[in-house]
N, C-alpha and C positions, 0 to 999 in steps of 0.2 A: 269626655268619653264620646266616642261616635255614636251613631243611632243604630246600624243594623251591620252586623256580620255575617255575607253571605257565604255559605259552609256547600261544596260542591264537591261527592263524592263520584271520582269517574273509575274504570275502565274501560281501556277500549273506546274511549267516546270521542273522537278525534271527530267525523261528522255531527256529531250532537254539539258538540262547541261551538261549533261553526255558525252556527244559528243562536244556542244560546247566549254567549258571552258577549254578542254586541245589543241583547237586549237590554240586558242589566241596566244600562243608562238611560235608556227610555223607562225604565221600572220603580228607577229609584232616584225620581227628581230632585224632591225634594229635601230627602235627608242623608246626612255624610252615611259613607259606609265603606267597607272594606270588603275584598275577596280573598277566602279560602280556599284554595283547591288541597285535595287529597287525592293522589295519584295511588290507587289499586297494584302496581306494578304492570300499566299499561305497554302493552307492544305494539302501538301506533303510532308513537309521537304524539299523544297526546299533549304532555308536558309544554312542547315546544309550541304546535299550537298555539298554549293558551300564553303563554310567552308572548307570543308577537302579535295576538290578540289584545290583550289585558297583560300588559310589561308589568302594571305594578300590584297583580295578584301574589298572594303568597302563596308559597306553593310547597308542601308535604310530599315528600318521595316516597313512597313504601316500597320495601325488596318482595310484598308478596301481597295475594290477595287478603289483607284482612277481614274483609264484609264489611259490611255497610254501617253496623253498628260502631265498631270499632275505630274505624276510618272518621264518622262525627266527632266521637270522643275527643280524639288525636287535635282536629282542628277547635271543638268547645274547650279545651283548655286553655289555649292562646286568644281564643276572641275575644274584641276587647269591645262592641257592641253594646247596646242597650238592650239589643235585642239579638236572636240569631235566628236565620232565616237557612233550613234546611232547602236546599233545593237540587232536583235530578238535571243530569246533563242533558238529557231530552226534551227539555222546557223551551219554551220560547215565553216573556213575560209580556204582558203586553202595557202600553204607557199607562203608568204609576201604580201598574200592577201592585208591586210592593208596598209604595206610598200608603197605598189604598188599606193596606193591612197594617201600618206602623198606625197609621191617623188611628184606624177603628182600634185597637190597642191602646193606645195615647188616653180614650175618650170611656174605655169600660179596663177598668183595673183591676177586674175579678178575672177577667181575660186572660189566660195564663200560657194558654194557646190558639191560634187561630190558622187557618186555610182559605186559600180564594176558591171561586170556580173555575172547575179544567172544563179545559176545551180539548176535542179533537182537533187535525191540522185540517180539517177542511170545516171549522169555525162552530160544527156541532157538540151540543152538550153533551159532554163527560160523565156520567152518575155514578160516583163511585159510593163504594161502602159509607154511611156514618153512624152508626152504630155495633156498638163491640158484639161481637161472636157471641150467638146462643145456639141452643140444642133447638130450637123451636127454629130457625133460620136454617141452621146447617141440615136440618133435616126437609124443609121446603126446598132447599139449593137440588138434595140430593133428590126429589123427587121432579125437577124442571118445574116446579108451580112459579118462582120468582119469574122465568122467565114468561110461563102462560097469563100470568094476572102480573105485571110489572108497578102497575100503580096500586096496587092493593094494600090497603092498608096491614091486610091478614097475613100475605104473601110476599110483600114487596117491604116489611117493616127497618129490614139491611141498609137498602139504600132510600126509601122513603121518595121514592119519585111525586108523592103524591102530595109531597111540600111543596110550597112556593120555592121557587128557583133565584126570585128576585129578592129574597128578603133577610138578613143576617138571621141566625138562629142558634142556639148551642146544640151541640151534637156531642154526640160521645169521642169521636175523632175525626181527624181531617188526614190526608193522604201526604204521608213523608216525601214526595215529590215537589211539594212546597208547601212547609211548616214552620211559622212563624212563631219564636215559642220568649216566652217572655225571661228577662237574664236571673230573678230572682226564682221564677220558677227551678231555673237549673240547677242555682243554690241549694233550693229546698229539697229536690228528689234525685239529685244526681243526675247521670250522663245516660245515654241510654245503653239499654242491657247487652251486652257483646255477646250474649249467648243465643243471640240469636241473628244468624248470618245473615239472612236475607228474608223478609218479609216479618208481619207483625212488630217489628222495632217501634216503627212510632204506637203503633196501637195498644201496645207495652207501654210506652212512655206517657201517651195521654191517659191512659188507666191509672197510672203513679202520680198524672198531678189531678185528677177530680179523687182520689181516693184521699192528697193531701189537702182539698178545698178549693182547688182551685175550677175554672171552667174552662171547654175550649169551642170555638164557635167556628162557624164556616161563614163567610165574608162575601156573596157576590159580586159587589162591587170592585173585589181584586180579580182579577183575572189572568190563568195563565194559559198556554195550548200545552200538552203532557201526551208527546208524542207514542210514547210506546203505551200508554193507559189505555192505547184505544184499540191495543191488541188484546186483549182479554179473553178471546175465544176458544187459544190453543195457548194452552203450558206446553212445554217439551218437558222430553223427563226429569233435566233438573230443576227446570222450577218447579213442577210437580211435587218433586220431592221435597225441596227447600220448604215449600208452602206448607206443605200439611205436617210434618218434621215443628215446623214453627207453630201452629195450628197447637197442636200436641202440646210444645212446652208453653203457653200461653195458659191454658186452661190446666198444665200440672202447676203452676205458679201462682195463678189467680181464685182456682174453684175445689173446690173436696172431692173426697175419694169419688161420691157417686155420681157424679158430674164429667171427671175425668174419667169414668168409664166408660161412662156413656157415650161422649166425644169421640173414643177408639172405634165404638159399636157402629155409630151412624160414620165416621170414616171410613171402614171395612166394608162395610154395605155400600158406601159409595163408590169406592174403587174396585166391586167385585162388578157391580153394575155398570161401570162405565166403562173396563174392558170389553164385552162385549159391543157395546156403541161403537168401539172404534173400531173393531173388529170388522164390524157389518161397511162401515162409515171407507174402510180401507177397501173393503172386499167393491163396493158400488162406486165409487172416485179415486180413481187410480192415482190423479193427480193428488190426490189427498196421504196418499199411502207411506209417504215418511213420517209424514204428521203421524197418519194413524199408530205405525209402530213406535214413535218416540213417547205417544201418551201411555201406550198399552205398556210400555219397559218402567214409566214414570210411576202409575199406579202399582205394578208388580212391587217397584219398592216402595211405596206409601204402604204396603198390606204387611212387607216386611218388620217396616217400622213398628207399625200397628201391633204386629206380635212381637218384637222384641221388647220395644217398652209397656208391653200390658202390663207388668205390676209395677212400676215404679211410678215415685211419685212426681 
């Protein structure tokens, strides 16, 4: 059995290959491994690309956009790995990136998932989420405190800046952009959930293996750059939608009635409040003004959603 099957779900990623695919061998020196790609029904040529990039990737054709969930599925059936390593077209890994995350796996067996530290492309730390979705975050998020107090333990509890940066730690989740997940894990809890198309999937999935016992930790010592991570300031409408859409069925899946109400509540307030911002935001930088109305059209329908699934579970 090889050591790690790298699972690479694209669209449209024809310049993200370009960079990532000749990292891969600097990432993953030391142990055998294989490439998955799953083609979204890309209209760039992606396929071809990775073809004459990586001749002996394998490679998954889809006639249509599955998502992202689905699109793993498709490839964790066939991987024949010890491990399988989720990773975004947008990556660039850096040497023994990967190695780095098999070793510390290899050495902690309760490890059932693991993530490196992202990098932005101009070598700056990445702080993404690691810890799952509460009412007590989501409502700091919506009132800007995360980003007025960032290292706050009170305020900042999401992404926890106020950890050491240097030193492995368990977390609640690591970021589906490179997800290192262990092959009996997968046995035990399944594939990840297809129900949800884009965003929360892994954080779905790492909630399914610490619910089964298992743990998953964040790894500084791997490192990757997670080029689009480090856009985070503006959603357009459909990630907007996507996001809180997914947000929604997370907590109808994971929490009780008064929990998943509450999530609609501070949702609502949050998308009534931030039309106006972008409103003003469009009205003051003109240069800003597609942005602005692609957010305002994106929350119109998160308010949608909000009220159309208010009673379900």
């Amino acid at each position: 059995m090889i050591d790690v099957s790298v699972i690479i779900v694209t669209w449209n990623s024809r310049a993200d290959l370009e960079r990532c695919l000749p990292s891969l061998k600097a990432g993953l020196q030391k142990h055998t491994s294989e490439v998955i790609l799953v083609d979204n029904a890309s209209g760039d040529g992606t396929t071809s690309l990775a073809r004459s990039i990586l001749p002996e990737a394998r490679i998954i054709q889809n006639s249509a956009n599955v998502g992202f969930a689905a699109a793993n599925n498709q490839a964790l059936a066939s991987a024949a790995g010890r491990y399988v390593c989720l990773l975004n077209p947008d990556t660039i890994v850096y040497d023994h990136g990967l190695d780095a995350l098999v070793d510390f796996m290899e050495g902690n067996p309760r490890a059932w998932a693991s993530g490196p530290a992202m990098y932005n492309s101009d070598g700056s730390a990445q702080r993404t989420g690691v810890r799952f979705p509460s009412l007590w975050n989501l409502a700091v998020e919506t009132l800007f405190l995360d980003r007025i107090f960032p290292s706050s333990r009170i305020f900042g509890a999401h992404r926890e800046l106020f950890r050491s940066s240097a030193t492995a730690r368990p977390v609640d989740y690591v970021q589906g952009a490179c997800l290192m997940v262990r092959r009996e894990a997968v046995e035990k809890v399944g594939g990840m959930d297809e129900r949800f198309f884009m965003y929360f999937e892994e954080t779905d999935w790492c909630y399914r293996f610490k619910e089964a016992g298992g743990e998953v930790w964040l790894v500084p010592s791997a490192g990757v750059v997670h080029i689009g991570g480090g856009t985070t300031g503006h959603f357009d409408e459909h990630r907007l939608a996507f996001y809180f859409e997914s947000l929604l069925r997370f907590y109808d899946k994971h929490h009780g009635a008064i929990p998943r109400a509450a999530v609609r509540v501070l949702v609502l307030l949050r998308s009534l409040s931030r039309i106006p911002v972008w409103i003003l935001i469009g009205i003051a930088k003109p240069q800003l003004r597609a942005a602005a109305r692609s957010s305002c059209r994106g929350y119109a329908r998160v308010i949608r959603t909000v009220v159309r699934t208010g009673g379900d579970r």
